[in-house]
C-alpha positions as CSV (number, residue, x, y, z in Angstrom):
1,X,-200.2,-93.6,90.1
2,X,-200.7,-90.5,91.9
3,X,-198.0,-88.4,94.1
4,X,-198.1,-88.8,98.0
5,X,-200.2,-85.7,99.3
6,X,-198.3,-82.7,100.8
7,X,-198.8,-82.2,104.6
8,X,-200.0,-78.6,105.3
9,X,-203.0,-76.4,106.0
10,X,-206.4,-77.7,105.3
11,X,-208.1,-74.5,105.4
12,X,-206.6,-70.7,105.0
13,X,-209.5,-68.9,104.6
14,X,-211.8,-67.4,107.5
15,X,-214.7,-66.6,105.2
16,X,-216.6,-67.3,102.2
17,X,-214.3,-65.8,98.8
18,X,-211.5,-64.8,101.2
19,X,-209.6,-67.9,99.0
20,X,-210.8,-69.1,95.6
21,X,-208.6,-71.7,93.9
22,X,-208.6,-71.6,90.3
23,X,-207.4,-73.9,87.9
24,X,-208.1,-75.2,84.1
25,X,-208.2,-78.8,83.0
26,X,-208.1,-79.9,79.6
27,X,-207.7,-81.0,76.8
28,X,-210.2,-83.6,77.3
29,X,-209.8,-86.5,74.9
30,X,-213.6,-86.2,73.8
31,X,-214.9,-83.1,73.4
32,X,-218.6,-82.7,75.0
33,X,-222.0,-81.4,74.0
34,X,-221.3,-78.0,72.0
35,X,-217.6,-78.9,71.1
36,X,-216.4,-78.4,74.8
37,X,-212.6,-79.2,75.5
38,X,-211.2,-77.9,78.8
39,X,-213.3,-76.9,81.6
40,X,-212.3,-74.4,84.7
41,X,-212.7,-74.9,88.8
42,X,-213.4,-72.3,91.2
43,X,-213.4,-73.6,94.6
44,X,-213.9,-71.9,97.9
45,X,-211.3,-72.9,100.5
46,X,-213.5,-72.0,102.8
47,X,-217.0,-73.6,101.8
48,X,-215.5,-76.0,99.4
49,X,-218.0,-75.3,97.4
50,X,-217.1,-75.9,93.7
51,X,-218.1,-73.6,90.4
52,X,-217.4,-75.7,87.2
53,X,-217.5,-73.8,84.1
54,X,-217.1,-75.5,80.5
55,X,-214.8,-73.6,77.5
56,X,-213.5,-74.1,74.2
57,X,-210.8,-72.8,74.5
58,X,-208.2,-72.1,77.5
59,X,-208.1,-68.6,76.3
60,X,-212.0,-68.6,77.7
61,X,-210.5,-68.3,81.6
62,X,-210.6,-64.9,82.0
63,X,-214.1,-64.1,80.6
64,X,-215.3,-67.5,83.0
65,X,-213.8,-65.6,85.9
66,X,-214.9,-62.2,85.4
67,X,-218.5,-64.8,85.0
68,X,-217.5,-66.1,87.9
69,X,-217.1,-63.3,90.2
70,X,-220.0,-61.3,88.7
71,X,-222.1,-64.3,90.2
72,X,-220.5,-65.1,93.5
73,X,-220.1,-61.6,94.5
74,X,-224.1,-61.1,93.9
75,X,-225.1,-63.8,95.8
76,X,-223.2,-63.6,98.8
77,X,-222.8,-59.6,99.1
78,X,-219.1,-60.5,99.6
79,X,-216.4,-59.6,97.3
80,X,-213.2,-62.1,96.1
81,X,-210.1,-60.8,98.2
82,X,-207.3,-63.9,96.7
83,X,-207.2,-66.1,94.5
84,X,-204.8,-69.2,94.3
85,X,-203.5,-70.3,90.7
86,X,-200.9,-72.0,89.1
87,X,-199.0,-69.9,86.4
88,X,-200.5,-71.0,83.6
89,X,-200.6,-68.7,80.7
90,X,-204.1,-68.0,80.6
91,X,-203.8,-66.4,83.9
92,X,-200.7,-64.2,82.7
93,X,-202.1,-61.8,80.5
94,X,-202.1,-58.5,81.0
95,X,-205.6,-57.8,81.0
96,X,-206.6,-60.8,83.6
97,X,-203.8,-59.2,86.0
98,X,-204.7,-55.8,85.6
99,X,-208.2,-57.0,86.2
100,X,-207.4,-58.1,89.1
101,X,-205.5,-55.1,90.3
102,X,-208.4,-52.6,89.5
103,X,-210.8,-54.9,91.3
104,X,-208.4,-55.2,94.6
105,X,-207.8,-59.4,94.4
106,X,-204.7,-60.4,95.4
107,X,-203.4,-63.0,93.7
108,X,-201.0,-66.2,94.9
109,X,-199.2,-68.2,92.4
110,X,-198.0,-71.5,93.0
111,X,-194.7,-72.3,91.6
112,X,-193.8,-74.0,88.6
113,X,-194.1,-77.2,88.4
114,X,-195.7,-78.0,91.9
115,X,-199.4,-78.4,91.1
116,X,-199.2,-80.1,94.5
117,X,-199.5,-76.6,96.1
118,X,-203.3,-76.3,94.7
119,X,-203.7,-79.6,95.4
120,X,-207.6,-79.3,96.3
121,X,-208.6,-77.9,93.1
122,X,-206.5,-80.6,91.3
123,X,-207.9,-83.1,93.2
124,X,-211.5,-82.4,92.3
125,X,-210.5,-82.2,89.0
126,X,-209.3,-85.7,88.6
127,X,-212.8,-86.6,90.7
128,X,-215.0,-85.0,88.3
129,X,-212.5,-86.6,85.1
130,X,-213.4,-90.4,87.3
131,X,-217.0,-89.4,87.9
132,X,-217.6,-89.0,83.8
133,X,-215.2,-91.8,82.8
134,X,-217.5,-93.9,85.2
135,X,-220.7,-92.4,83.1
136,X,-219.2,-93.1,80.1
137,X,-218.4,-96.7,80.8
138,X,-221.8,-97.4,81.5
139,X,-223.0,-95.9,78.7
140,X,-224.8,-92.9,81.0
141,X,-222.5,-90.0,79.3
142,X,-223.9,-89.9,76.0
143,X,-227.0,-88.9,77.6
144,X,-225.4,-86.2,79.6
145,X,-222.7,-84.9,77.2
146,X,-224.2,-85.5,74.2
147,X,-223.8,-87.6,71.0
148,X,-220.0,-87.6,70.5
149,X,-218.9,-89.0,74.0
């Protein structure tokens, strides 16, 4: 059973990458095609527009942003001002923070234990986690995600 949404803003951004929300999910019970565990969304508040990227390991995060960015930034000729994230501890090392700080993105932390706060992200997480358990029920997964689902 899930938690009652919190009542708040739908949208805080006025333009595309003014607000990405970031967040990690994993460990996923089967790993997919090329031994994938934990994957990381980066959602536009403004566009909602989603970027899924697929990792080993959670300590991939910062090398899938810096991916991330490199893309975004190139196709929209707009650069990343904030991004939203919980304070998980691939988003705390120094590197990823100074990275940040060199490139001018301010960052917003939720607080612990309130993954309510980036509830958007969270929420098309568990989507996409229904979306594949529904593959793999009827038997459509194995196809997509290859021989071990």
């Amino acid at each position: 059973m899930t938690k009652r949404p919190f009542v708040g803003q739908s949208t805080l951004a006025g333009g595309l990458l003014d607000l990405i929300h970031v967040d990690v999910c994993g460990s996923l019970n089967t790993p997919v095609r090329g031994e994938y565990s934990y994957f990381i969304t980066f959602t536009d508040d403004h566009s909602r527009y989603d970027y899924v990227y697929l990792m080993r390991y959670k300590s991939e995060a910062f090398g899938r942003f810096k991916e991330f960015k490199l893309e975004v930034e190139n196709q929209t000729d707009r650069k990343i001002k904030t991004l939203w994230l919980d304070r998980g501890g691939e988003y705390l090392s120094g590197d990823f923070i100074d990275y940040l700080k060199e490139n001018e993105i301010f960052s917003q932390w939720t607080p612990p234990e309130m993954p309510q706060l980036n509830g958007m992200v969270e929420r098309r997480n568990r989507t996409m986690l229904d979306m594949v358990r529904f593959m793999m029920s009827l038997r459509i997964a194995p196809i997509l995600l290859g021989p071990r689902s």
